[in-house]
MILOPA-867717 format. One record per atom (N, C-alpha, C): residue number from 1; residue in one letter; atom name; z, y, x. Coordinates in nm, 3 decimals. Atoms other than C-alpha are relative to their C-alpha. Example, Ala and Ser with C-alpha at 12.3 -4.5 7.8 and 13.67 -1.06 7.14 Angstrom:
2
 seq type atom      c3      c2      c1
   1    a    N   0.000  -0.119   0.089
   1    a   CA   0.780  -0.450   1.230
   1    a    C   0.000   0.120   0.090
   2    s    N  -0.006  -0.119  -0.082
   2    s   CA   0.714  -0.106   1.367
   2    s    C   0.073   0.109  -0.077
REM end
This chain:
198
 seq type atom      c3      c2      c1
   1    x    N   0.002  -0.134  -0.054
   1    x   CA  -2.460  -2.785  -1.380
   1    x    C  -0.057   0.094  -0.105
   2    x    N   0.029  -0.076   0.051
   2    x   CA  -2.503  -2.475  -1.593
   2    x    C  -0.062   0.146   0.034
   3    x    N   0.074  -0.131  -0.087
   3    x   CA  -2.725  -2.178  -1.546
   3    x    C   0.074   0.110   0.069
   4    x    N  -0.049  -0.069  -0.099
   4    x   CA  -2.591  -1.988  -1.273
   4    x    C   0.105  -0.033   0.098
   5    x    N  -0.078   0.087  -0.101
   5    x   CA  -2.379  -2.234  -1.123
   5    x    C  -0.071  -0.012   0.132
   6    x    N   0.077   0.035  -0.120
   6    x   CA  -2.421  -2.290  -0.772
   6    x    C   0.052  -0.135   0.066
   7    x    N  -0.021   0.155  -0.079
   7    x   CA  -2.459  -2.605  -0.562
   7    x    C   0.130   0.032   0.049
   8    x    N  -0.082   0.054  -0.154
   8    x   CA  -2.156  -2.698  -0.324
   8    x    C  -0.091   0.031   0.135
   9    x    N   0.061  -0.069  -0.114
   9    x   CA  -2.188  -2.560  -0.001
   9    x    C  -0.002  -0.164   0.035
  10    x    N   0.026   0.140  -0.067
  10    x   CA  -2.337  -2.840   0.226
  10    x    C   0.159  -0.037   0.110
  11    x    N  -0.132   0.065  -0.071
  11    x   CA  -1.997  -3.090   0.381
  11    x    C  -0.003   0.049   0.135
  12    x    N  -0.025  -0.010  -0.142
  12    x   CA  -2.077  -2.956   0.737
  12    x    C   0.054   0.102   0.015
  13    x    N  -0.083  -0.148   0.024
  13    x   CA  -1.991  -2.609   0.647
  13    x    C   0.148   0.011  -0.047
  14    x    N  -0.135   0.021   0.068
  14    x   CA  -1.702  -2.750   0.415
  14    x    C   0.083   0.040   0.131
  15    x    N  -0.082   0.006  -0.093
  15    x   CA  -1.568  -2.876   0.706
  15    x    C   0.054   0.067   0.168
  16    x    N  -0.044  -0.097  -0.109
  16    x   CA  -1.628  -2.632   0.972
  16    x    C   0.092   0.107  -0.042
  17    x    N  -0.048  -0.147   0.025
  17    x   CA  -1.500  -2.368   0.732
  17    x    C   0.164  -0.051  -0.005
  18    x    N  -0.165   0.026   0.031
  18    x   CA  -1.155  -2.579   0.654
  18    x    C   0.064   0.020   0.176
  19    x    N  -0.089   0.012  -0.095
  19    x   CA  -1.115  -2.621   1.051
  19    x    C   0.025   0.129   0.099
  20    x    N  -0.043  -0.135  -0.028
  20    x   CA  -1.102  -2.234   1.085
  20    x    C   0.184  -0.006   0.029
  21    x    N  -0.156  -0.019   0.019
  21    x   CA  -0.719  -2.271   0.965
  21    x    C   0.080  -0.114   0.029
  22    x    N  -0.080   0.103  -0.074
  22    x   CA  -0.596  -2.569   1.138
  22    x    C   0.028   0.036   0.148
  23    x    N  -0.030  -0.059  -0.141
  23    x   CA  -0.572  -2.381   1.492
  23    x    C   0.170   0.059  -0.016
  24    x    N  -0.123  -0.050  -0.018
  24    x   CA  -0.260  -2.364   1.620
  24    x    C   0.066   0.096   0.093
  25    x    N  -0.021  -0.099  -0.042
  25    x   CA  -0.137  -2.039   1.686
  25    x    C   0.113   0.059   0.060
  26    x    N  -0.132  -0.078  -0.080
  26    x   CA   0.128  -1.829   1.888
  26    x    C   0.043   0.043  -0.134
  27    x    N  -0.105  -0.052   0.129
  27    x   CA   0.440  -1.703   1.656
  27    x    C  -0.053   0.171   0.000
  28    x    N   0.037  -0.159   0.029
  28    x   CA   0.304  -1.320   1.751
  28    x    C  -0.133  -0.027  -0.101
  29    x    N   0.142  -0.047   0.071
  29    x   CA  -0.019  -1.394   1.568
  29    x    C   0.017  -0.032  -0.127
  30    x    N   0.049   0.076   0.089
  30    x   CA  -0.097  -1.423   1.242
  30    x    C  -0.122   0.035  -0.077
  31    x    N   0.118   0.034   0.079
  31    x   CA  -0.392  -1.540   1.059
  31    x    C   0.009   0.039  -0.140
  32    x    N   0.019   0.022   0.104
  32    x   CA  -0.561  -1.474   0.740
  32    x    C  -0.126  -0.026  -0.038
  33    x    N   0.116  -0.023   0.050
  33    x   CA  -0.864  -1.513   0.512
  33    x    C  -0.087   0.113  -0.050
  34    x    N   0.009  -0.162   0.027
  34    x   CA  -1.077  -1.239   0.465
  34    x    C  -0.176  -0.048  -0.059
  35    x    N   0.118  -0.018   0.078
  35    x   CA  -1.415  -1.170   0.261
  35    x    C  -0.077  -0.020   0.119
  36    x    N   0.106  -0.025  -0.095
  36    x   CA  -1.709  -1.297   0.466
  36    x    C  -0.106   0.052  -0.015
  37    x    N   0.156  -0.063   0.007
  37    x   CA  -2.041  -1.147   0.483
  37    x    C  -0.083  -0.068  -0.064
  38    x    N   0.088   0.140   0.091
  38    x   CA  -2.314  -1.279   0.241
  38    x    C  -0.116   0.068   0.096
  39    x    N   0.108  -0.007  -0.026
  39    x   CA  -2.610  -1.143   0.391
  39    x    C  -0.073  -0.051   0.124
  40    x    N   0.038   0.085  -0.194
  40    x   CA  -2.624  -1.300   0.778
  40    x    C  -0.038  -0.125  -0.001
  41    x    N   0.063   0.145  -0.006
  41    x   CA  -2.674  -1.646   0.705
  41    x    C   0.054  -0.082  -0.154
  42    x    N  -0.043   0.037   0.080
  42    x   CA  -2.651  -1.882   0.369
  42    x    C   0.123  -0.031  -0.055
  43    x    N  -0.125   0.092   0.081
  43    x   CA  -2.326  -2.033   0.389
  43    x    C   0.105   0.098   0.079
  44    x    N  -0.055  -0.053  -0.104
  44    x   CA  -2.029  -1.827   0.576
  44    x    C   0.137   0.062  -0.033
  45    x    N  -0.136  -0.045   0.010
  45    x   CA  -1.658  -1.762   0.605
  45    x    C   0.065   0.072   0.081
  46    x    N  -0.021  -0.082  -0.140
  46    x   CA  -1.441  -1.540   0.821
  46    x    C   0.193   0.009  -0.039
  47    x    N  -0.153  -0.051  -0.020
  47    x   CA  -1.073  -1.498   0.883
  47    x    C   0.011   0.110   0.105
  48    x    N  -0.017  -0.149  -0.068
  48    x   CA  -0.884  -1.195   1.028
  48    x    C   0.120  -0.051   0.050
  49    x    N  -0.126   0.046  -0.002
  49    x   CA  -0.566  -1.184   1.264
  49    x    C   0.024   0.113   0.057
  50    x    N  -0.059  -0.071  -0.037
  50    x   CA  -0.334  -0.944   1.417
  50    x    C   0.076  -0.063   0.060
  51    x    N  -0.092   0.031  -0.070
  51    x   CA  -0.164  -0.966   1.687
  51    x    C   0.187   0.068   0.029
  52    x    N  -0.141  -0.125   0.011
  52    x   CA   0.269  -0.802   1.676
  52    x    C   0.048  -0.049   0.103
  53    x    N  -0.123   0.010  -0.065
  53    x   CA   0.524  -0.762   1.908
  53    x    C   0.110   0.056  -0.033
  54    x    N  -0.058  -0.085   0.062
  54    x   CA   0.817  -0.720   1.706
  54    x    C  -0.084   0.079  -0.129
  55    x    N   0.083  -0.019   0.107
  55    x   CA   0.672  -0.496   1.437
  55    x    C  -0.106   0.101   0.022
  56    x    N   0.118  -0.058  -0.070
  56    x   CA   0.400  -0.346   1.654
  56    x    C  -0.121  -0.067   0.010
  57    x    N   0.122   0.043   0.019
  57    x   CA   0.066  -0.419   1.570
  57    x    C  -0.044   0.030   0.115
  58    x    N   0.046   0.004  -0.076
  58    x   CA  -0.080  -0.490   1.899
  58    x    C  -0.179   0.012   0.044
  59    x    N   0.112   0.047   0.030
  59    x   CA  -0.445  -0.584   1.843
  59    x    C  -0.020  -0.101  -0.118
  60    x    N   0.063   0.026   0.107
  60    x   CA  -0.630  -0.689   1.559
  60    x    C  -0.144  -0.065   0.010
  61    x    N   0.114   0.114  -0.018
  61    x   CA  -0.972  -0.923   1.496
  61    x    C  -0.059  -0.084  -0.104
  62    x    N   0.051   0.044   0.088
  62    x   CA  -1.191  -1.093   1.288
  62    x    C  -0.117  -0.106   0.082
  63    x    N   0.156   0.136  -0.032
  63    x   CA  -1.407  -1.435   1.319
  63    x    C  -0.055  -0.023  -0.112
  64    x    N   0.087   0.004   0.117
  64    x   CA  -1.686  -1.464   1.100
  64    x    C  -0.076  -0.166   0.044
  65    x    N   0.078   0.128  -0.013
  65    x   CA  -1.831  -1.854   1.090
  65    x    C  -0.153   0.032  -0.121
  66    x    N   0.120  -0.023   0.088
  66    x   CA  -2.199  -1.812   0.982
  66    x    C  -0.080  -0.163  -0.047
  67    x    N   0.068   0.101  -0.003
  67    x   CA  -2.414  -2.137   0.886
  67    x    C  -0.070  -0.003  -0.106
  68    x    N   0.120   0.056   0.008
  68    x   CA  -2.772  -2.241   0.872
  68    x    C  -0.038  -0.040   0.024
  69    x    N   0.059   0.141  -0.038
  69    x   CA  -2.894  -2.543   0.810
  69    x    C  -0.133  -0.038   0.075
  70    x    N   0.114  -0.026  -0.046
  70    x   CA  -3.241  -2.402   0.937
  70    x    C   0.016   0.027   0.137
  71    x    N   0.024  -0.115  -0.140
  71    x   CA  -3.093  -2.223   1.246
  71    x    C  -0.003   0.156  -0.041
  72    x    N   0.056  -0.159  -0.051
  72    x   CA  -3.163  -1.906   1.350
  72    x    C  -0.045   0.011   0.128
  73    x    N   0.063  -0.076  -0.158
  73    x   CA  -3.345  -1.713   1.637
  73    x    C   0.129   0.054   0.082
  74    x    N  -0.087  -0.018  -0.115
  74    x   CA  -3.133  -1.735   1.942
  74    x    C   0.165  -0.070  -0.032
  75    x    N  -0.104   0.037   0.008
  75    x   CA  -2.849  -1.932   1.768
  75    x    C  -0.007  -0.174   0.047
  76    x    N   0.027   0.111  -0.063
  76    x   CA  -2.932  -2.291   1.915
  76    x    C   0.052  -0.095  -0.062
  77    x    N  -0.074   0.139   0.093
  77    x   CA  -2.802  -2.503   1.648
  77    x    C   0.012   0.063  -0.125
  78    x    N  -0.028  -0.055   0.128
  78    x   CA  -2.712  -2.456   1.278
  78    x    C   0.154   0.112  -0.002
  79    x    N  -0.155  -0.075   0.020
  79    x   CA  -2.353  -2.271   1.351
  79    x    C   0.018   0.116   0.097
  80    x    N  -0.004  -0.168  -0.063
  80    x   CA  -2.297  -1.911   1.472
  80    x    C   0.144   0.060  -0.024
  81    x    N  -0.148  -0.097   0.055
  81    x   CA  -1.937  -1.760   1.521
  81    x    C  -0.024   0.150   0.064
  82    x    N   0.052  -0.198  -0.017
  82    x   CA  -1.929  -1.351   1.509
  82    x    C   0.188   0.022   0.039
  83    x    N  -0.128  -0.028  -0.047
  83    x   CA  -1.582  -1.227   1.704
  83    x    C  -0.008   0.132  -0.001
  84    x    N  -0.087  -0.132  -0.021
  84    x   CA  -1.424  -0.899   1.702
  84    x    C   0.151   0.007   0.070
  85    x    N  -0.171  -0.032  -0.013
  85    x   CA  -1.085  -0.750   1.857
  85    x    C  -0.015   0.084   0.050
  86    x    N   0.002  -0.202  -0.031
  86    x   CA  -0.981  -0.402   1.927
  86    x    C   0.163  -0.055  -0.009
  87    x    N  -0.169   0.007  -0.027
  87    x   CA  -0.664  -0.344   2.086
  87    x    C   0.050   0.121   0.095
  88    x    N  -0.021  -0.135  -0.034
  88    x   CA  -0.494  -0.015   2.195
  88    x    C   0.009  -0.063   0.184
  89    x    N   0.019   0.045  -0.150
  89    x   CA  -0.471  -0.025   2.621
  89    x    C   0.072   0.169   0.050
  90    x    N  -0.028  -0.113  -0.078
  90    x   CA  -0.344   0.259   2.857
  90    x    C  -0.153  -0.015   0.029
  91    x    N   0.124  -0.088  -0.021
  91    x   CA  -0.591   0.493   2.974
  91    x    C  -0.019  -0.009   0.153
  92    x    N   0.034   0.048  -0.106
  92    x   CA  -0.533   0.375   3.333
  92    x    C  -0.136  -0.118   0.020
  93    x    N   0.077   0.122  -0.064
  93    x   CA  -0.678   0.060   3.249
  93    x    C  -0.167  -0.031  -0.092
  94    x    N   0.091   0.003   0.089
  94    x   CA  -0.948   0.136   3.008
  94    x    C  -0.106   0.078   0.120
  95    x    N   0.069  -0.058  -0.091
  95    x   CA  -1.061   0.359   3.324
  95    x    C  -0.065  -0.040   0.103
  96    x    N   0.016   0.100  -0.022
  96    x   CA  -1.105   0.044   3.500
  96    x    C  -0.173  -0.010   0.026
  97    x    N   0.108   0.036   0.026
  97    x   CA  -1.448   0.000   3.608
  97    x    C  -0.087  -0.154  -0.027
  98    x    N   0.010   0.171   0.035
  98    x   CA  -1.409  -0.372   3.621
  98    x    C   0.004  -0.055  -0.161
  99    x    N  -0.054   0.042   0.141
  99    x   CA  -1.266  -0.365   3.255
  99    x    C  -0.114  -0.111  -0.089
 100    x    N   0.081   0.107   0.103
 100    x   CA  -1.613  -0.487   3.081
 100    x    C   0.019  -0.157   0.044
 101    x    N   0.006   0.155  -0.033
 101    x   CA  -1.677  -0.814   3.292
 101    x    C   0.194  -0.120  -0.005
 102    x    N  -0.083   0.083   0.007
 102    x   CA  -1.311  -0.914   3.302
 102    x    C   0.061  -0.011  -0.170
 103    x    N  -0.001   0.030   0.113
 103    x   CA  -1.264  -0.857   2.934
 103    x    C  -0.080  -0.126  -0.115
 104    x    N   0.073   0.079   0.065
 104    x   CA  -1.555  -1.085   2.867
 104    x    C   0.086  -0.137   0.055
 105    x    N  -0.081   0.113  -0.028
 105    x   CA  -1.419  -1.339   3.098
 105    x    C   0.125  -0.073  -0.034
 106    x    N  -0.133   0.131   0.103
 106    x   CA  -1.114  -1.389   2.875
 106    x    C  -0.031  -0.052  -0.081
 107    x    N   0.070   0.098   0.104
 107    x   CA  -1.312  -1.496   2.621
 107    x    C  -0.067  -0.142   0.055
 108    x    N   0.045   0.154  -0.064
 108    x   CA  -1.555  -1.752   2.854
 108    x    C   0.146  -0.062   0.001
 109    x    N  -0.121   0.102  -0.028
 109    x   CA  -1.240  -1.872   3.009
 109    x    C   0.124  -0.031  -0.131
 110    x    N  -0.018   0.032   0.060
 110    x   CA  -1.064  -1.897   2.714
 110    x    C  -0.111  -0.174  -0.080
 111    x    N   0.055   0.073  -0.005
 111    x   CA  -1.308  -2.083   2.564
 111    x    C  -0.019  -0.158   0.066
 112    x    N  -0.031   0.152  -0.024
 112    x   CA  -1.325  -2.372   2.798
 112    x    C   0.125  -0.037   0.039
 113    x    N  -0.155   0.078  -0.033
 113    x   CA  -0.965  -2.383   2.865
 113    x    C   0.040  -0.080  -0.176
 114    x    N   0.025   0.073   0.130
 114    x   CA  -0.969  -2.497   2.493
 114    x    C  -0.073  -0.063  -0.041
 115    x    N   0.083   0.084   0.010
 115    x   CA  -1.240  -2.717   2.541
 115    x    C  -0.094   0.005  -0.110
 116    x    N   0.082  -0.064   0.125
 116    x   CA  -1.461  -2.518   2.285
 116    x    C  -0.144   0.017   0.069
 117    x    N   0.106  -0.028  -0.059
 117    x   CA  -1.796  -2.607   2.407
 117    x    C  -0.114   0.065  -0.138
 118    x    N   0.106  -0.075   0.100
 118    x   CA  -2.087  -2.311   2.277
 118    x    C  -0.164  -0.032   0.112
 119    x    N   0.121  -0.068  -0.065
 119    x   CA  -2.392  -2.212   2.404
 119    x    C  -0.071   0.138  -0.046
 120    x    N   0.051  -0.143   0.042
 120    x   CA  -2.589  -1.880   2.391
 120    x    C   0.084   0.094  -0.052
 121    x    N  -0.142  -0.117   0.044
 121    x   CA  -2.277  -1.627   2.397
 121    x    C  -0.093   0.141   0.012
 122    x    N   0.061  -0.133  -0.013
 122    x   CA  -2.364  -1.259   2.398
 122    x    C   0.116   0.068  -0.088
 123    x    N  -0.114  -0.153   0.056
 123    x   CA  -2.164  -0.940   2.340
 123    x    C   0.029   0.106   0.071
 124    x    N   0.000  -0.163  -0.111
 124    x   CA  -2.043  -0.602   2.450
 124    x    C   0.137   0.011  -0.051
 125    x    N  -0.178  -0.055   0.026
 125    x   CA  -1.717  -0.465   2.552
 125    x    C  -0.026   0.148   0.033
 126    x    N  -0.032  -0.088   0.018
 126    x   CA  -1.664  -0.100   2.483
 126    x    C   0.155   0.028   0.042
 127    x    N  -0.077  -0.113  -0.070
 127    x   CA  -1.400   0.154   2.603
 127    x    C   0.012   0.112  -0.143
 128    x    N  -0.009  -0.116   0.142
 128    x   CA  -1.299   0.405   2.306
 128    x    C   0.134   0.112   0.022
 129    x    N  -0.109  -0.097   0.011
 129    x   CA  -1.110   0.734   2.379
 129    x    C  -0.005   0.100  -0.121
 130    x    N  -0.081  -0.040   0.119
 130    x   CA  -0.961   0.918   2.097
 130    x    C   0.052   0.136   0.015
 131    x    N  -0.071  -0.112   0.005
 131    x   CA  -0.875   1.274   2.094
 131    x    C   0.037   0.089  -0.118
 132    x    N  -0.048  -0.080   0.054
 132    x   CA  -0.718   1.500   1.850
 132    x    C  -0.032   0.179   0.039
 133    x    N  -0.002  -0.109  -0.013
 133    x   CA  -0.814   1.838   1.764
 133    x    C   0.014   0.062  -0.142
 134    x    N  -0.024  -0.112   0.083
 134    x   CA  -0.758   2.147   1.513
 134    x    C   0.143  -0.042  -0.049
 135    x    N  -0.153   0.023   0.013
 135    x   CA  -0.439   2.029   1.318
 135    x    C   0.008  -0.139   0.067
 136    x    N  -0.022   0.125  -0.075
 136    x   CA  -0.431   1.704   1.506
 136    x    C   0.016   0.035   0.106
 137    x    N   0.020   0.029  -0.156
 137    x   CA  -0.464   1.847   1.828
 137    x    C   0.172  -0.054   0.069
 138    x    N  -0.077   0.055  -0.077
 138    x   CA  -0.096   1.729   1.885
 138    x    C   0.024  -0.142  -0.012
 139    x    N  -0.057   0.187  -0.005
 139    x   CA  -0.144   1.382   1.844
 139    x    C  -0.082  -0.033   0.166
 140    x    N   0.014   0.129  -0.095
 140    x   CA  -0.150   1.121   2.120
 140    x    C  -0.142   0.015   0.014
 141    x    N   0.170   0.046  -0.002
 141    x   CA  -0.500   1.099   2.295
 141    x    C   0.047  -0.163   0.013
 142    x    N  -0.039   0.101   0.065
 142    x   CA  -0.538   0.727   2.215
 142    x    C  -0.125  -0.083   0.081
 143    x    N   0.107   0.073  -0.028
 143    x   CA  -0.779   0.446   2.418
 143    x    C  -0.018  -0.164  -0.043
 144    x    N  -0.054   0.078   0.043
 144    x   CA  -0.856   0.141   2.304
 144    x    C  -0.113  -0.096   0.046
 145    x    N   0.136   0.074  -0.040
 145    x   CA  -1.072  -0.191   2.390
 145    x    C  -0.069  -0.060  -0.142
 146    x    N   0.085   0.063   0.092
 146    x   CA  -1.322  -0.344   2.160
 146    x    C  -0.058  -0.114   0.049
 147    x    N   0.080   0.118  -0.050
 147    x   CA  -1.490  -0.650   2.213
 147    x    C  -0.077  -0.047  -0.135
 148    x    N   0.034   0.043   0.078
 148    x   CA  -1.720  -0.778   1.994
 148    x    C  -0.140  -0.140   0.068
 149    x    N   0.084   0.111  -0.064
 149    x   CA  -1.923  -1.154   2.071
 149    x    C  -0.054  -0.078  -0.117
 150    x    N   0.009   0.095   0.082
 150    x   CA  -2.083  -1.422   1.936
 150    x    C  -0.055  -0.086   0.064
 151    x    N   0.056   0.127  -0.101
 151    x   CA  -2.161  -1.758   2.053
 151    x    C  -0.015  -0.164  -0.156
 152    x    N   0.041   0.153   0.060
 152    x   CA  -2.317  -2.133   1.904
 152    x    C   0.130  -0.093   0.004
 153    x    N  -0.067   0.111  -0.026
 153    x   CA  -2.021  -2.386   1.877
 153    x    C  -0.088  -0.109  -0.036
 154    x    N   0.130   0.097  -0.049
 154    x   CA  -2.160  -2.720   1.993
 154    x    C   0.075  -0.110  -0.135
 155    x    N  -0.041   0.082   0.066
 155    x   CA  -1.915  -2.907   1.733
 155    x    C   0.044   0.095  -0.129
 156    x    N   0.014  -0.060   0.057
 156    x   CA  -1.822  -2.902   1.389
 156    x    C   0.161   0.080  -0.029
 157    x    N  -0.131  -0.050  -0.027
 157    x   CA  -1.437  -2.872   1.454
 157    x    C   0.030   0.145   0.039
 158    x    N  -0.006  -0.101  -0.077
 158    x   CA  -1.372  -2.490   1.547
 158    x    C   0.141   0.079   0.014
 159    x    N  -0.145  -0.063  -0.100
 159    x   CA  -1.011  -2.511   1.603
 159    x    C   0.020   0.084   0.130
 160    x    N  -0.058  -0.040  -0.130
 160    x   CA  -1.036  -2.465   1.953
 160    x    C  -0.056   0.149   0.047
 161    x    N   0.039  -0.123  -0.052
 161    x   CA  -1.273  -2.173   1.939
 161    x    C   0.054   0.079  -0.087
 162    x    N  -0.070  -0.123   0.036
 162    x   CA  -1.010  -1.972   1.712
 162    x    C   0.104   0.002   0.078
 163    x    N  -0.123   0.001  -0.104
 163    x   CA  -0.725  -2.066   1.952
 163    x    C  -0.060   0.072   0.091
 164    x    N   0.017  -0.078  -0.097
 164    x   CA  -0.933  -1.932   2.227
 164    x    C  -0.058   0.145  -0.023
 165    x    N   0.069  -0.128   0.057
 165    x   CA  -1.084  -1.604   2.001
 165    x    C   0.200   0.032  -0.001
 166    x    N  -0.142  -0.068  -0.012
 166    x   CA  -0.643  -1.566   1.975
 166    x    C   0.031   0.050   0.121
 167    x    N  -0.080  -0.039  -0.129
 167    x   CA  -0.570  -1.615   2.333
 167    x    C  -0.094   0.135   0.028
 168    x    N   0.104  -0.160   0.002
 168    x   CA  -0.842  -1.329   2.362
 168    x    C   0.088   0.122  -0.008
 169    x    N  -0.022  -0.089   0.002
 169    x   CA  -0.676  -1.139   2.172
 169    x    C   0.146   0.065   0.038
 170    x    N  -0.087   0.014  -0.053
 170    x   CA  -0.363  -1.186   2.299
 170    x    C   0.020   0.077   0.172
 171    x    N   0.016  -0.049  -0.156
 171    x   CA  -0.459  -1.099   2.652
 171    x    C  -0.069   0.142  -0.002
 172    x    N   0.048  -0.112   0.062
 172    x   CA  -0.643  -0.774   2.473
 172    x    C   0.165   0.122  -0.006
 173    x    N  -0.134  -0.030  -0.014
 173    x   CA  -0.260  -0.711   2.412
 173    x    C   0.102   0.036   0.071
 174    x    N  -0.127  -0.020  -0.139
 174    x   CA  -0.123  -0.736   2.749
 174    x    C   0.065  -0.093   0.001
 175    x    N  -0.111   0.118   0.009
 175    x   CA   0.063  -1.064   2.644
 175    x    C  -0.112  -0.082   0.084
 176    x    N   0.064   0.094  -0.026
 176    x   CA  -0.007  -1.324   2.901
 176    x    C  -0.022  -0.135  -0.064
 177    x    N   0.037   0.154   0.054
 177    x   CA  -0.145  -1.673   2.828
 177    x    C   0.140  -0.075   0.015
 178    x    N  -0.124   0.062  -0.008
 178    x   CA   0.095  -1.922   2.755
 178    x    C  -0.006  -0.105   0.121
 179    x    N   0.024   0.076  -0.052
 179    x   CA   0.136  -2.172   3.046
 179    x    C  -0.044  -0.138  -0.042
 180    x    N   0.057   0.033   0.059
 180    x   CA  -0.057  -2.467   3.002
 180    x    C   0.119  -0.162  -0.052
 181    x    N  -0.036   0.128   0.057
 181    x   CA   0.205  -2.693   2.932
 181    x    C   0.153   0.039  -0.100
 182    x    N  -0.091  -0.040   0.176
 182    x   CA   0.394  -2.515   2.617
 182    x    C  -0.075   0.020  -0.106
 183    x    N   0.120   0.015   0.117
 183    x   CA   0.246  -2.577   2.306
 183    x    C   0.039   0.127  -0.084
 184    x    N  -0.016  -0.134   0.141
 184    x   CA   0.208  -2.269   2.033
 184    x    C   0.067  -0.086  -0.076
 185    x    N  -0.061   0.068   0.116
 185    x   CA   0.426  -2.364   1.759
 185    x    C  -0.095   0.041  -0.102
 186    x    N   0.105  -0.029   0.106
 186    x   CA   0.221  -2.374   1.457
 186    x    C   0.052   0.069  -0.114
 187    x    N  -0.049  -0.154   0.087
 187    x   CA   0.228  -2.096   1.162
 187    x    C   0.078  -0.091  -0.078
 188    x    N  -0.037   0.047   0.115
 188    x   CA   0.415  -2.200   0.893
 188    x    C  -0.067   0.070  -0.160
 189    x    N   0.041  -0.107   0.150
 189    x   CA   0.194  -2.040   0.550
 189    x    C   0.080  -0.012  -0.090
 190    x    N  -0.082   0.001   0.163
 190    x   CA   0.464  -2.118   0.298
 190    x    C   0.165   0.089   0.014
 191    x    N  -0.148  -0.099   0.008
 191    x   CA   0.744  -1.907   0.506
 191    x    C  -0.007   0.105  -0.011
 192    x    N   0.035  -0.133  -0.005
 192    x   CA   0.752  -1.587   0.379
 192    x    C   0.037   0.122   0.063
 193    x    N  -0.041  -0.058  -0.115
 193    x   CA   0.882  -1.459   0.667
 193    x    C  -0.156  -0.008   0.096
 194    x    N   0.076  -0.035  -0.093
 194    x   CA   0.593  -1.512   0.793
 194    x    C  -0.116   0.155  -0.112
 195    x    N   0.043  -0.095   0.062
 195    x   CA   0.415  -1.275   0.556
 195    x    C   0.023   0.173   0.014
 196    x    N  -0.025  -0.092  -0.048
 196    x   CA   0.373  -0.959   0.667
 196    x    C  -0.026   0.162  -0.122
 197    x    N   0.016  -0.078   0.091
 197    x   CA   0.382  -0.608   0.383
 197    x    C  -0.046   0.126   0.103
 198    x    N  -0.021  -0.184  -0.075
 198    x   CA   0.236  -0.243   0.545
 198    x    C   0.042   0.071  -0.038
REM end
């Protein structure tokens, strides 16, 4: 090793961070890798996805996998995932006073319908209206949901809790869940059809 080299991240991280991108996803979504955060915890990776219909960006999202071998305060184990998704909504249903608790509940229930056992979840769902004024004032008023969570996965596998951070965002979308007995077809990364240009 030479001065300024750094160790290898420790194999538990390796391998939580490789089983980010083995979740198998719906054909509307796709996944990528994205710059994680250095300052939240030692070791830590994060992918981003978007959800389309057609070539309509539906909702959008980011999972951040944090890990410390020490812990942290209030994370109940060495592994911490950080969720995001924001996804446009009518203004009927953003008006919704139910909206927070059943927004969260797609995440729980997600979650164990993918058999992604955590502990110690926490988060807030927001409501975001959007108006236009001076030369904007003729755009679109615009509402949209946010969700942002984070919860302990109890294993080091975290396939199942990006499948269920998708179906999230999926249902963020308005697209229902898939029934439980059709499997997502899995992405293909080498078709460049699947590759998307803005």
């Amino acid at each position: 090793m030479t001065l300024g080299d750094q160790p290898p991240p420790p194999a538990a991280f390796t391998r939580a961070a490789e089983s980010l991108r083995r979740a198998e996803v719906r054909p509307e979504i796709e996944l990528e890798d994205l710059p994680a955060p250095q300052r939240l915890a030692p070791y830590s990776a994060a992918i981003g996805a978007s959800v389309y219909r057609d070539d309509d960006e539906l909702a959008v999202g980011r999972l951040i996998l944090l890990y410390d071998p020490d812990g942290q305060r209030g994370w109940e184990g060495p592994f911490r995932l950080v969720a995001y998704v924001r996804a446009d909504m009518e203004p009927e249903i953003t008006s919704d006073p139910l909206l927070g608790p059943v927004a969260w509940s797609w995440l729980t229930e997600a979650l164990d319908a993918h058999q992604a056992d955590y502990s110690a979840a926490g988060g807030t769902v927001t409501r975001a209206v959007s108006e236009g004024f001076g030369n904007k004032a003729d755009d679109p008023v615009t509402t949209e949901l946010e969700l942002r969570a984070s919860w302990s996965p109890a294993q080091e596998d975290l396939s199942g809790h990006v499948a269920a951070w998708c179906d999230l965002m999926c249902l963020a979308a308005g697209m229902p869940p898939l029934p439980p007995d059709v499997a997502a077809l899995p992405r293909r990364r080498d078709d460049p059809e699947s590759d998307r240009t803005k």
